[in-house]
The first five atom37 places (N, CA, C, CB, O) and aatype in JSON, in Angstrom:
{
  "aatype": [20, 20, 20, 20, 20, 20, 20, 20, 20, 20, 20, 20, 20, 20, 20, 20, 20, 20, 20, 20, 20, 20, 20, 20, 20, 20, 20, 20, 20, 20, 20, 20, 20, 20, 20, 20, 20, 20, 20, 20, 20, 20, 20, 20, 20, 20, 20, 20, 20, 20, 20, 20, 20, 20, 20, 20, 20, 20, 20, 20, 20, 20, 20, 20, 20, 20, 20, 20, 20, 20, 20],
  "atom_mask": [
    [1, 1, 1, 1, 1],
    [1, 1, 1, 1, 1],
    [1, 1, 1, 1, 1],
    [1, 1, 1, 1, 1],
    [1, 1, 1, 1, 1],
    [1, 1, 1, 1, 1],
    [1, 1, 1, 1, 1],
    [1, 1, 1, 1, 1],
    [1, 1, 1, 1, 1],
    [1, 1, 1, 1, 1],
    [1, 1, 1, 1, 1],
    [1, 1, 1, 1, 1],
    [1, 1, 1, 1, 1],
    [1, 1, 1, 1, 1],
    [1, 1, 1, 1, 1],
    [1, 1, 1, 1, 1],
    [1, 1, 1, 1, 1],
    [1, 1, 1, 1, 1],
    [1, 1, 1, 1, 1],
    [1, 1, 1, 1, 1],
    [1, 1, 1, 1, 1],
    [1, 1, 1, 1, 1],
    [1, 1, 1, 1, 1],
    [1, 1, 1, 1, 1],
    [1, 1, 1, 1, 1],
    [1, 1, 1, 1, 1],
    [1, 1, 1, 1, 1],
    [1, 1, 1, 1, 1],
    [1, 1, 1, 1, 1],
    [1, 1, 1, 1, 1],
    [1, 1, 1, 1, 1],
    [1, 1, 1, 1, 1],
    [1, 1, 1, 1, 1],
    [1, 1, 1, 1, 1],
    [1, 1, 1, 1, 1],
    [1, 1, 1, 1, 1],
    [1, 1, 1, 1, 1],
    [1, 1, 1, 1, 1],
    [1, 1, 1, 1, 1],
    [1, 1, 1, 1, 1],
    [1, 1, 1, 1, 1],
    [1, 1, 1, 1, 1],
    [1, 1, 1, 1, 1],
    [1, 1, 1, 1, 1],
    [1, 1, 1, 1, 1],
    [1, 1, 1, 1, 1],
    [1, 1, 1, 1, 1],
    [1, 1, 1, 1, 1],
    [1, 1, 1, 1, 1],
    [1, 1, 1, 1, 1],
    [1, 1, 1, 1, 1],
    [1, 1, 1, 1, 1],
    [1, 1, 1, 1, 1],
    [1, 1, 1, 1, 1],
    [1, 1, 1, 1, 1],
    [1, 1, 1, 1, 1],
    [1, 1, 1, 1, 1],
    [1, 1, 1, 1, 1],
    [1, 1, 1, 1, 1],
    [1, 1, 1, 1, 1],
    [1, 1, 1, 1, 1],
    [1, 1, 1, 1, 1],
    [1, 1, 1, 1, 1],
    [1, 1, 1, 1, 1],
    [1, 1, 1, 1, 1],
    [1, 1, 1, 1, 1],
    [1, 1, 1, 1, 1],
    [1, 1, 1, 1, 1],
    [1, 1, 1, 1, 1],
    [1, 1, 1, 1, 1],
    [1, 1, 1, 1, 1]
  ],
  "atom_positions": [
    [[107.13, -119.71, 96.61], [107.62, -119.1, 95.39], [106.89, -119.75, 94.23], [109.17, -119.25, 95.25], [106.86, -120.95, 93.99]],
    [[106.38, -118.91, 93.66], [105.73, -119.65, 92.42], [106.48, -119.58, 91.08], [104.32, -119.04, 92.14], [107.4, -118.83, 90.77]],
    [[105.84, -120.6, 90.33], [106.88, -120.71, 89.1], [107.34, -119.33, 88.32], [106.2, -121.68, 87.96], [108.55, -119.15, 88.27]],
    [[106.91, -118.84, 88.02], [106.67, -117.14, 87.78], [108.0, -116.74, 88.1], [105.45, -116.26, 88.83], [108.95, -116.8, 87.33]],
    [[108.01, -116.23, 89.6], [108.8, -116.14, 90.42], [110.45, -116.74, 89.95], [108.09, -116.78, 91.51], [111.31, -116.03, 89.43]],
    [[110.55, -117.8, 90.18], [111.33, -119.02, 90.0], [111.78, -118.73, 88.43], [110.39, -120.54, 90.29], [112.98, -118.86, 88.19]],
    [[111.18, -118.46, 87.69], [111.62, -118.12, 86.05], [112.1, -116.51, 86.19], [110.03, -118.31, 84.73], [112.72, -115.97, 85.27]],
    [[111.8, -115.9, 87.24], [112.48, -114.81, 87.1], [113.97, -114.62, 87.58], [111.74, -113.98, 87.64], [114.89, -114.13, 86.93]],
    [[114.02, -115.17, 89.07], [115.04, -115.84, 89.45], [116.19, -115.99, 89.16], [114.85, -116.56, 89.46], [117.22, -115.5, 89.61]],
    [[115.84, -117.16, 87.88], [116.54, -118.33, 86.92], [117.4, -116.99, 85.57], [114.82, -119.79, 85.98], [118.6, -116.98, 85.29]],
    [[116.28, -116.0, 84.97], [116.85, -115.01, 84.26], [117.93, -113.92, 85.07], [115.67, -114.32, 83.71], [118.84, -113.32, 84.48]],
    [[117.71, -113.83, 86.15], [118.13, -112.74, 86.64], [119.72, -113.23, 87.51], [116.82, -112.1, 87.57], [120.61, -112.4, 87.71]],
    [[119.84, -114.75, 87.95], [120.83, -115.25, 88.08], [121.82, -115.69, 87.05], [120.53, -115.97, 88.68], [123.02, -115.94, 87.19]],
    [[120.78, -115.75, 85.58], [121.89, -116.12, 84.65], [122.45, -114.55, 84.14], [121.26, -117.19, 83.27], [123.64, -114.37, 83.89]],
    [[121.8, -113.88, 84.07], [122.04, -112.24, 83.54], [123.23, -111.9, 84.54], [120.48, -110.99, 83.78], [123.89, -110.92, 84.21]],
    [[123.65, -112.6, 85.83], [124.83, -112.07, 87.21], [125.33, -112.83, 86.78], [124.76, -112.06, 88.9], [126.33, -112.28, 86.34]],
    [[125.39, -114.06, 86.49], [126.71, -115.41, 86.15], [127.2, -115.65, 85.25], [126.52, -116.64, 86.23], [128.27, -116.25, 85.2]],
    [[126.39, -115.12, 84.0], [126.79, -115.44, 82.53], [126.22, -114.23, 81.96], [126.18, -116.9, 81.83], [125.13, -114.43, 81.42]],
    [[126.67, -112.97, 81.91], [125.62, -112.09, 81.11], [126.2, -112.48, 79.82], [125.55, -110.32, 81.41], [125.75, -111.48, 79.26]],
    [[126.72, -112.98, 79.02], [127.06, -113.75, 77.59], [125.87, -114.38, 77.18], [128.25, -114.93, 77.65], [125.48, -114.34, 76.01]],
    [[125.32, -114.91, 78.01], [124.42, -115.66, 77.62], [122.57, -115.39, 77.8], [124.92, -116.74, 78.24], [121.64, -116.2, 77.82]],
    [[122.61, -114.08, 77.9], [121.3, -113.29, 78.32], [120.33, -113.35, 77.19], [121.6, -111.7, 78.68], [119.13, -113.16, 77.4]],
    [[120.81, -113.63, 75.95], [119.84, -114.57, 74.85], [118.78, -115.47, 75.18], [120.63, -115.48, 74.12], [117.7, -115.56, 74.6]],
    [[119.4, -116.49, 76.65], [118.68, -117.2, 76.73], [117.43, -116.88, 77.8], [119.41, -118.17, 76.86], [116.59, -117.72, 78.11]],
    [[117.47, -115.72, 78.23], [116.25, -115.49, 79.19], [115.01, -115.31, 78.98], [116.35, -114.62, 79.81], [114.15, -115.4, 79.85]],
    [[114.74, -114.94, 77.32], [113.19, -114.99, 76.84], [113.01, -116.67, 76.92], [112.87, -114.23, 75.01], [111.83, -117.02, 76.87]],
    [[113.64, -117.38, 76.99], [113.26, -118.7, 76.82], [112.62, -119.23, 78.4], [114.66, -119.58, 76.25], [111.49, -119.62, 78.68]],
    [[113.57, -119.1, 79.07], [113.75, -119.17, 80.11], [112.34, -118.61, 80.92], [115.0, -118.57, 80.26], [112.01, -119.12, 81.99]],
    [[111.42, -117.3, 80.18], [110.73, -116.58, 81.25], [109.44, -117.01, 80.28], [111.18, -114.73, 81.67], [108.24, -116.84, 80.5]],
    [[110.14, -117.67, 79.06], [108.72, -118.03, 77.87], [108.18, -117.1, 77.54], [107.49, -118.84, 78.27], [106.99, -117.34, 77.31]],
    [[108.64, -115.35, 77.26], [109.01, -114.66, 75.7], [109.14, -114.57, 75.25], [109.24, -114.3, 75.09], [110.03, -115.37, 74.95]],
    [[108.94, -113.97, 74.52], [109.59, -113.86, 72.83], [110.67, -112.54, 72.72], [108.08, -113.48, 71.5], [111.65, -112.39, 71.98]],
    [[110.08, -111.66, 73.76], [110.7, -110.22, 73.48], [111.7, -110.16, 74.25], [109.85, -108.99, 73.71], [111.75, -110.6, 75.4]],
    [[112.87, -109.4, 73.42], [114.09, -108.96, 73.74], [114.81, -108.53, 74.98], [114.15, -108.2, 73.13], [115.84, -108.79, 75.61]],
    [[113.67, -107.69, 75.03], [113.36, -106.21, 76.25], [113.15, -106.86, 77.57], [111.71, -105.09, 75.93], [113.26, -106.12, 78.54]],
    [[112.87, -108.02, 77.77], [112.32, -108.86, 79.4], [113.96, -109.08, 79.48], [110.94, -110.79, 79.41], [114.6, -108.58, 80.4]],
    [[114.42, -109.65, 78.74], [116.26, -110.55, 78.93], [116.77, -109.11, 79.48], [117.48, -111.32, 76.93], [117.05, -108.94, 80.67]],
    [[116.88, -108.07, 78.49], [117.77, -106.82, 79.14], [117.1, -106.13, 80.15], [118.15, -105.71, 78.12], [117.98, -105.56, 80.82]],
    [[116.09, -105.91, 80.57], [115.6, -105.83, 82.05], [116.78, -106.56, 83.01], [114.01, -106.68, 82.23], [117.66, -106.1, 83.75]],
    [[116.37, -107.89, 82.65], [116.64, -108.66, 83.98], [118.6, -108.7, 84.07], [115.74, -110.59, 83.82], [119.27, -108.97, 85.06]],
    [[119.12, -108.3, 82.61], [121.0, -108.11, 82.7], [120.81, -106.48, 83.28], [122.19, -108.24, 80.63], [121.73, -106.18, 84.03]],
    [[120.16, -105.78, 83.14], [120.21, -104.26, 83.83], [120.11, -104.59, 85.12], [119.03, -103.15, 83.45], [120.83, -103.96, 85.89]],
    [[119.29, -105.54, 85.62], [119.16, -105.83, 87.04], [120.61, -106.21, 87.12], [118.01, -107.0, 87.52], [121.4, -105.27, 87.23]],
    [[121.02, -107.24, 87.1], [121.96, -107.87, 86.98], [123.36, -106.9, 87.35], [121.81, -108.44, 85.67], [124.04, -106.9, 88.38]],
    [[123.48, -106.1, 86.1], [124.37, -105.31, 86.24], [124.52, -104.17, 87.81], [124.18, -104.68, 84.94], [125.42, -103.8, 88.55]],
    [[122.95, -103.96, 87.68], [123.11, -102.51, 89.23], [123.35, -103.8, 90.51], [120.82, -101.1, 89.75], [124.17, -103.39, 91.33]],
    [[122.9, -105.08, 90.8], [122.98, -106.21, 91.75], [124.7, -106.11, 91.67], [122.09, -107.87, 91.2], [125.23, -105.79, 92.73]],
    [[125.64, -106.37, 90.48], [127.1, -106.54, 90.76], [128.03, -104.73, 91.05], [127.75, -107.53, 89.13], [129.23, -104.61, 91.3]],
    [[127.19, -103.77, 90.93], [127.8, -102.82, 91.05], [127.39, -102.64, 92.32], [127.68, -101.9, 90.14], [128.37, -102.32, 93.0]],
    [[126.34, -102.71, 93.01], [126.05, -102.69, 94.13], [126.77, -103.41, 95.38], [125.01, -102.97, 93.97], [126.97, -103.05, 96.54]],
    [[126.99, -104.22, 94.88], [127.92, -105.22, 95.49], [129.68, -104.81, 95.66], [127.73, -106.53, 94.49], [130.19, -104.71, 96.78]],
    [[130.35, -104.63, 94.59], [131.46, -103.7, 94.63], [131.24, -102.25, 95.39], [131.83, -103.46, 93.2], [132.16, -101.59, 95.88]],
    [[130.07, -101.94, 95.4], [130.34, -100.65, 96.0], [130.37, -100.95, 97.87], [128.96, -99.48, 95.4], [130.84, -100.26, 98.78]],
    [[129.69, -102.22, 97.88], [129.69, -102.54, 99.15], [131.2, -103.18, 99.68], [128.5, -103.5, 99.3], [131.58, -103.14, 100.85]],
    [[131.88, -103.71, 98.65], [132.64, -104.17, 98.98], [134.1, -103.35, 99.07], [132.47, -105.12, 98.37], [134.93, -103.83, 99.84]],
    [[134.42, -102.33, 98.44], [135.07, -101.19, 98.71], [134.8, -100.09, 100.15], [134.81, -100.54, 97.49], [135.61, -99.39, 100.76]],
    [[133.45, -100.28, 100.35], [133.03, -99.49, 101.74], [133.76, -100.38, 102.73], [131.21, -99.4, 102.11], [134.65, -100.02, 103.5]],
    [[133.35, -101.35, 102.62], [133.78, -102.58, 103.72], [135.37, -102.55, 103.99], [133.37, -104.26, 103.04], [135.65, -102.65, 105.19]],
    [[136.35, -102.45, 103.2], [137.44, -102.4, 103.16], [138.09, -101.16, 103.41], [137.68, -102.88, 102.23], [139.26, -101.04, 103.75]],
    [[137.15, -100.09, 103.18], [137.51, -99.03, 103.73], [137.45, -98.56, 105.47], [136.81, -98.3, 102.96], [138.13, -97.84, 106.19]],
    [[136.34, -99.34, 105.62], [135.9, -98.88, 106.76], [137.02, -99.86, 107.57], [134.18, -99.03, 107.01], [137.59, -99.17, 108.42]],
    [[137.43, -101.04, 107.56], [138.55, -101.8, 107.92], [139.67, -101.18, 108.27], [138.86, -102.57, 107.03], [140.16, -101.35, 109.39]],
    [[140.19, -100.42, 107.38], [141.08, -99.38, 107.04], [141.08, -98.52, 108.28], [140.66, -98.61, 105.75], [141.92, -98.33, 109.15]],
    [[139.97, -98.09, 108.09], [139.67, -96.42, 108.76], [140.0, -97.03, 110.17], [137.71, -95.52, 108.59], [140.93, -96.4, 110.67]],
    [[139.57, -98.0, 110.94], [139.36, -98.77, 111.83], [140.74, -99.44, 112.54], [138.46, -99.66, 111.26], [140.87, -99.58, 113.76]],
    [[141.66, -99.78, 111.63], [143.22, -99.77, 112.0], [143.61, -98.92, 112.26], [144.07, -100.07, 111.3], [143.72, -98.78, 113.48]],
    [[144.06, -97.87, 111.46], [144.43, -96.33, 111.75], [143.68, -95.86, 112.74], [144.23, -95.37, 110.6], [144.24, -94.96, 113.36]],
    [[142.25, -96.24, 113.25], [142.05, -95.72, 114.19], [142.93, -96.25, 115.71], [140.71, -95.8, 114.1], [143.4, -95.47, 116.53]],
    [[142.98, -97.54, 115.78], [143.59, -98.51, 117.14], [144.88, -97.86, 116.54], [143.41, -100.65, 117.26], [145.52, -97.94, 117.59]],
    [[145.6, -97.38, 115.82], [147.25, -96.98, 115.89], [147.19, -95.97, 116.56], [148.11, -96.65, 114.59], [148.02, -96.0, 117.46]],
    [[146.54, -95.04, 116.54], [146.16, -93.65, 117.13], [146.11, -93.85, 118.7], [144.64, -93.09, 116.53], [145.83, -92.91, 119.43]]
  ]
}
């Protein structure tokens, strides 16, 4: 992984853990521009919706899967 890499990482984990604090990712990736930080919270954002959507399937399918053994 190269540093590059590793600074993207670093933005794109703080944009999932703290999007409050997504100010700090031009620093972080050593930009200046705005537009790199909200990239990487847009990532951010589809990574935690993605995740809920997985995690509602999962619980569904659990579901489906009881009701099935009652049957």
């Amino acid at each position: 992984m190269g540093l590059h890499d590793f600074r993207r990482a670093a933005a794109t984990f703080l944009a999932i853990e703290a999007p409050d604090q997504v100010g700090l990712i031009p620093g972080i990736l050593q930009h200046s521009s705005l537009e790199v930080g909200e990239k990487h919270y847009n990532l951010a954002q589809s990574v935690e919706a993605s995740r809920r959507v997985g995690a509602h399937f999962s619980k569904l399918r659990a579901r489906l899967k009881s009701i099935k053994k009652k049957d």
